[in-house]
C-alpha positions in Angstrom: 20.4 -1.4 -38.5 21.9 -4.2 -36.1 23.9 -3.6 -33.5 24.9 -5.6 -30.7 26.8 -4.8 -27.6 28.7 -6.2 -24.3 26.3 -4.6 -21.6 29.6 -4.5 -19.1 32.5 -2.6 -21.6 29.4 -1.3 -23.7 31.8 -1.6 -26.8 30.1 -2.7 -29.7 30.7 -6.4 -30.9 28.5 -6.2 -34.3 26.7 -4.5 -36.2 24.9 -5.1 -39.9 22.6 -3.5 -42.0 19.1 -5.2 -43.2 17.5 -4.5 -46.6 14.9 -1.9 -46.9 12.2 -4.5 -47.0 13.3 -7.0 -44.0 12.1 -7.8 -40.9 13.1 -6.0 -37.7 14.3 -9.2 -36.3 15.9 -11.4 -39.4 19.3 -9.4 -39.0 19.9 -11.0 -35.8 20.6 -14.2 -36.0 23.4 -13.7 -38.6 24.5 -11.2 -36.8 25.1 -12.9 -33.6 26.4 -16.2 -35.3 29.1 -14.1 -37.1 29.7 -12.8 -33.5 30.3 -15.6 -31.9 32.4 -17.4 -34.2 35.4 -14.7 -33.4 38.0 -16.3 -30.8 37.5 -15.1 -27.2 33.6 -14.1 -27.6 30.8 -16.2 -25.3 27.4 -15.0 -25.1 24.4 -16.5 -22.9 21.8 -13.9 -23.0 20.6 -11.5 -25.6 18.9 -8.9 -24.8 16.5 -7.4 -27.2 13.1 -4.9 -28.1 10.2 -5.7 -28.7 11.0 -6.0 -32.5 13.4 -9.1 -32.2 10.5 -11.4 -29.9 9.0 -13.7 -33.2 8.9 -17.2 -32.2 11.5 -18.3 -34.9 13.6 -16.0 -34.0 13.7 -17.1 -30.3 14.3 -20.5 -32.0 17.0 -20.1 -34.0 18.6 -17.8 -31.4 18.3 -20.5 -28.2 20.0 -23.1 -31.2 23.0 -21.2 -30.9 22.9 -21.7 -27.4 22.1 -18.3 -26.2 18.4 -17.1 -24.4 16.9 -14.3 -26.0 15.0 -11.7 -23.5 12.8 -9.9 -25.3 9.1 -8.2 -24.7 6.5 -9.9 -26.1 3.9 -8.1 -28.1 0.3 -7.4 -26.6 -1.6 -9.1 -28.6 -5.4 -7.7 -29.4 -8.8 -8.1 -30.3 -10.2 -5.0 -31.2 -11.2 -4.6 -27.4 -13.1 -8.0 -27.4 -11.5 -11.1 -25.3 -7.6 -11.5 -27.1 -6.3 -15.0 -27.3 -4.0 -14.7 -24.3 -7.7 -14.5 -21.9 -8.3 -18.2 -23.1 -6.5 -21.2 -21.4 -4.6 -23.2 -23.9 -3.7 -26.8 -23.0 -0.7 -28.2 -25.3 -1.1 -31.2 -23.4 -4.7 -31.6 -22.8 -5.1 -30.1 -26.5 -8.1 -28.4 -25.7 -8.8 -24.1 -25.5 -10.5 -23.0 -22.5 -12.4 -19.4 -22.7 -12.9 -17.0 -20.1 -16.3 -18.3 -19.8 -15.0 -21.4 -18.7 -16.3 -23.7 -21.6 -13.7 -25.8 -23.1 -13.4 -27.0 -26.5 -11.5 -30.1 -27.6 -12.2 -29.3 -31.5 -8.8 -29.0 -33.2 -8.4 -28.5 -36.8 -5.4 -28.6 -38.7 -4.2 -25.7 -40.8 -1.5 -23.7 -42.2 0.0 -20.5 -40.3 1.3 -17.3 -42.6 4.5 -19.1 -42.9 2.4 -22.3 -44.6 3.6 -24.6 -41.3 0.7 -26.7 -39.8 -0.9 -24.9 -37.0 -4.1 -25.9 -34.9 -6.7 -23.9 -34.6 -9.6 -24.8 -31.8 -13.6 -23.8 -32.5 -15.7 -23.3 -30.1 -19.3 -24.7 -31.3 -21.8 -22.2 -32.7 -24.6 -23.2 -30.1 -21.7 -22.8 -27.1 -20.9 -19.4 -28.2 -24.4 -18.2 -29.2 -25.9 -18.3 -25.4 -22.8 -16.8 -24.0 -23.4 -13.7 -21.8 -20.0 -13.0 -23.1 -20.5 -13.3 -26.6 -20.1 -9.4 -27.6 -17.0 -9.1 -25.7 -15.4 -11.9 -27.2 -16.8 -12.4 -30.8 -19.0 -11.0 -33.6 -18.8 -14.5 -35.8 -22.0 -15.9 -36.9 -20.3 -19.3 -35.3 -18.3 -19.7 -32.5 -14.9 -18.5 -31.6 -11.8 -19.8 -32.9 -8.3 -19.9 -31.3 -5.2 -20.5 -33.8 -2.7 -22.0 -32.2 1.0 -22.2 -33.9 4.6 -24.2 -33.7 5.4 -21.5 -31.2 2.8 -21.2 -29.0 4.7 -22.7 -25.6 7.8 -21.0 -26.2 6.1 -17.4 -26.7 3.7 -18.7 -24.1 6.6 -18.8 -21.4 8.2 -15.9 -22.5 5.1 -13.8 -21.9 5.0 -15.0 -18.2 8.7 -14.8 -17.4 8.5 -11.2 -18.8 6.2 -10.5 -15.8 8.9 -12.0 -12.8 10.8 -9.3 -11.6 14.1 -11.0 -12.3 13.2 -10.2 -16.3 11.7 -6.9 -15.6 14.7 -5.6 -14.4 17.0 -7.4 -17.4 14.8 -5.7 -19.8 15.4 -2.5 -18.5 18.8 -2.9 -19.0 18.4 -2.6 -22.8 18.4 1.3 -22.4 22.7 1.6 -22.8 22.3 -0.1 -26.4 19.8 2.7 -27.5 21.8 4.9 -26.7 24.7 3.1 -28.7 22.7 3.6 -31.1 21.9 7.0 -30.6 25.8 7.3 -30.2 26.3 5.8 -33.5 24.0 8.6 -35.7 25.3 11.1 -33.8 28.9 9.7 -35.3 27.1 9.9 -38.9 24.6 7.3 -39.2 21.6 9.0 -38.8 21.9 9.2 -42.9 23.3 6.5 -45.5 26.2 8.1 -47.2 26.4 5.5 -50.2 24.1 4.0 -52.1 23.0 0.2 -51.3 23.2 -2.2 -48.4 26.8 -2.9 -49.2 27.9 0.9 -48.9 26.3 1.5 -45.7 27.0 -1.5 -44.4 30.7 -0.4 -44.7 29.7 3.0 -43.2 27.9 1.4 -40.2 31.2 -0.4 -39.7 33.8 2.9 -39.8 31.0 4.3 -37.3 31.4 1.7 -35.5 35.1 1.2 -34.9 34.8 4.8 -34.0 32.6 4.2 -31.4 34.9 1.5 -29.9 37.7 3.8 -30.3 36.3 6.4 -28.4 34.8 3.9 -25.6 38.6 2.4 -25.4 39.6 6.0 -24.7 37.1 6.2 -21.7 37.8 2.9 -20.5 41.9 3.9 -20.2 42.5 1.3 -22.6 45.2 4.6 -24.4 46.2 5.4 -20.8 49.9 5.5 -20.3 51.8 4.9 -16.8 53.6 7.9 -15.4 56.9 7.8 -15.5 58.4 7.5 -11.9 61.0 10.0 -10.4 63.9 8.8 -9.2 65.9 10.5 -7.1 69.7 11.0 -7.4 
């Protein structure tokens, strides 16, 4: 499930439910285009987990003119030397490794999406006298470094995550878990109807009584007391 929320009013703008066998993060551009096409509703930073951080994703979200602030995944190596210890160089196109050798060797290749990617080999003979070689590879040839159509823009992400200005925005993401958390405690912990179309509708009731009950907190149901006058 979806959901999207003002962080000031905490009342929830959206919310949608994905089929069984989508990605955590294809719901939510859909989700925030129907959001912002209602009158009155301007958005200019999403803030998401961990889940919602894929490079398209980020994409399609910054085309609808709004930055996405998500956590990047770690990204590992089975405890040898991960891609993000190597020095990539858009510009230069050339991969340098924490052993400071650099490789220029770019060959083109598909990603898991079939788009054209890059990937950078580091020669056999380069990698085979490395003091390094255990903790980085155990390839008969040298290391390789795939590098795809998002690699800048995940690239940046990954080191604004570390300023402290983004540290504190992500922690900010705690009042829509516990929308959420509000919203199966209203019911949704468990689909009531079969298919995406009958929980979709009950994520929706849940919803507007969620709002309902925030309205009620905010005073939004508050009446003025009636003045005495006297005679």
């Amino acid at each position: 499930m979806d959901v999207v929320t003002d962080e000031d009013s905490e009342m929830i703008l959206g919310v949608d439910v994905r089929a069984g066998n989508a990605g955590d993060g294809e719901g939510a551009v859909p989700l925030l285009a129907q959001i912002l096409a209602l009158p009155g509703i301007l958005i200019d930073t999403l803030l998401a987990d961990m889940a919602y951080s894929d490079g398209d994703v980020r994409e399609a979200v910054g085309e609808h003119g709004v930055e996405l602030v998500a956590k990047v995944p770690p990204v590992t190596n089975g405890g040898r030397f991960p891609k993000t210890d190597f020095d990539i160089d858009l510009e230069a196109n050339s991969v340098t490794c924490p052993a400071r050798e650099t490789t220029t060797d770019a060959r083109p290749v598909k990603d898991h999406k079939g788009r054209p990617a890059t990937r950078f080999v580091f020669a056999a003979a380069t990698c085979g006298g490395c003091p390094f070689r255990t903790q980085c590879t155990t390839a008969k040839g040298g290391r390789e470094i795939t590098v795809g159509v998002h690699e800048a823009r995940i690239a940046a992400a990954r080191a604004s995550q570390a300023e402290p200005a983004t540290k504190a925005l992500l922690r900010r993401r705690s009042k829509v878990e516990r929308k959420i958390d509000h919203l199966q405690d209203l019911g949704m912990r468990q689909a009531r109807y079969r298919g995406r179309r009958g929980t979709r509708l009950q994520a929706l009731l849940t919803a507007t009584v969620a709002n309902v009950k925030r309205l009620g907190v905010l005073g939004a149901f508050d009446t003025a007391p009636e003045l005495a006058v006297a005679a």
